[in-house]
C-alpha positions in Angstrom: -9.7 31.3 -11.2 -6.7 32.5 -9.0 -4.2 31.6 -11.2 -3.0 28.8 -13.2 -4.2 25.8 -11.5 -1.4 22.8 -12.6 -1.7 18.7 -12.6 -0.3 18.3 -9.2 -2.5 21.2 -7.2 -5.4 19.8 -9.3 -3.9 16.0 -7.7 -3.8 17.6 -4.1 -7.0 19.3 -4.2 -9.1 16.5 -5.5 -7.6 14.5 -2.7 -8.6 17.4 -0.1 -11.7 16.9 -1.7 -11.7 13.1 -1.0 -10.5 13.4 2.4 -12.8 16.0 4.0 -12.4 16.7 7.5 -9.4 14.3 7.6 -7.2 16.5 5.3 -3.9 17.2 6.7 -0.7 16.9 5.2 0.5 13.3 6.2 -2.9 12.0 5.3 -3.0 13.6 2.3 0.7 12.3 1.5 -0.6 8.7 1.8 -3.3 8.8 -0.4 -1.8 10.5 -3.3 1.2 7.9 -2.8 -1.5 4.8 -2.4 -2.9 6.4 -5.5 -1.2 8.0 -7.9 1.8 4.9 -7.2 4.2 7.9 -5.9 6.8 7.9 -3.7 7.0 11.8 -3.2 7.9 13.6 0.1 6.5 15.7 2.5 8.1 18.2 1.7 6.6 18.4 -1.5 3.2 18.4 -0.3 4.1 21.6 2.2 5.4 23.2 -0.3 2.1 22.8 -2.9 -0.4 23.3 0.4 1.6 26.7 0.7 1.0 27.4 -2.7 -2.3 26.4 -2.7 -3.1 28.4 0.4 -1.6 31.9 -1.1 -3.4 31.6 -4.8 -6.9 31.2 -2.6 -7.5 27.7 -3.2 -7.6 26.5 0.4 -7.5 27.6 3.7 -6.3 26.1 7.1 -6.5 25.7 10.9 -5.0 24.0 13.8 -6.7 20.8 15.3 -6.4 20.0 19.0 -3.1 19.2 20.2 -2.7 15.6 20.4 -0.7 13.2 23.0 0.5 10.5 20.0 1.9 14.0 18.5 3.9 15.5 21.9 0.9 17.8 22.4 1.5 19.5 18.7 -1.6 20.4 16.6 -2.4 18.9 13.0 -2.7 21.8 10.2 -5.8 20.6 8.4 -7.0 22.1 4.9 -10.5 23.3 3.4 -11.0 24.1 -0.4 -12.4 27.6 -0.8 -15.0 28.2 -3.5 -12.0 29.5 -6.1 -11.0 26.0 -5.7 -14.3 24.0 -6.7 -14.8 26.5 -9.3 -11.0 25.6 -10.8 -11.7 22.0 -10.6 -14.8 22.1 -12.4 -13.4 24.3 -15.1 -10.3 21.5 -15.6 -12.9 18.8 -15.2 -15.2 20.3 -18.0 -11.6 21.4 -20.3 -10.8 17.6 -20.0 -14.0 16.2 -20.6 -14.5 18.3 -23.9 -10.9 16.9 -24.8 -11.3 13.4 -24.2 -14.9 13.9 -26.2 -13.2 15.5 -29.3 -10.0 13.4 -29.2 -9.8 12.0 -33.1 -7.7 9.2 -31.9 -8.5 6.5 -29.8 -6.3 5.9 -26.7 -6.3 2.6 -26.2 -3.3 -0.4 -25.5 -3.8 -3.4 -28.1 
């Protein structure tokens, strides 16, 4: 793995993962906040795609200019096989936690 991989870049690439050829940042904005019930900014997201894009995790390239844009292009992301690999190490990490938890984490 490239790096430490933390809980939001693990919440952005899943939904990558979800969105497929649709990934681009507003989109992927929406569905985190739809949800994870967050209200976080664009901004945000940039700034973790960026991150994301320099540790090897994803890559990216321009769609077709569109008119309901004024003729600018959507960026729209890919995982890269460092990422699938990094989400099925945290999926496996978790699974072997939540399997050897000695409590049990439930509301009564």
């Amino acid at each position: 793995m490239k790096g430490y991989l933390g809980e939001f870049e693990e919440l952005v690439l899943l939904t990558i993962a979800n969105l497929g050829e649709d990934a681009y940042g507003l989109a992927i904005l929406r569905d985190i906040n739809e949800r994870a019930k967050r209200n976080l900014s664009i901004g945000a997201i940039h700034s973790t795609l960026t991150r994301l894009e320099e540790k090897g995790f994803i890559t990216s390239y321009q769609g077709e200019p569109t008119k309901e844009r004024g003729g600018r292009r959507k960026r729209y992301f890919e995982l890269t096989s460092s990422a699938i690999t990094g989400l099925n190490d945290m999926k496996s990490l978790r699974d072997q936690l939540w399997a050897n938890a000695k409590v049990e984490l439930t509301l009564k």
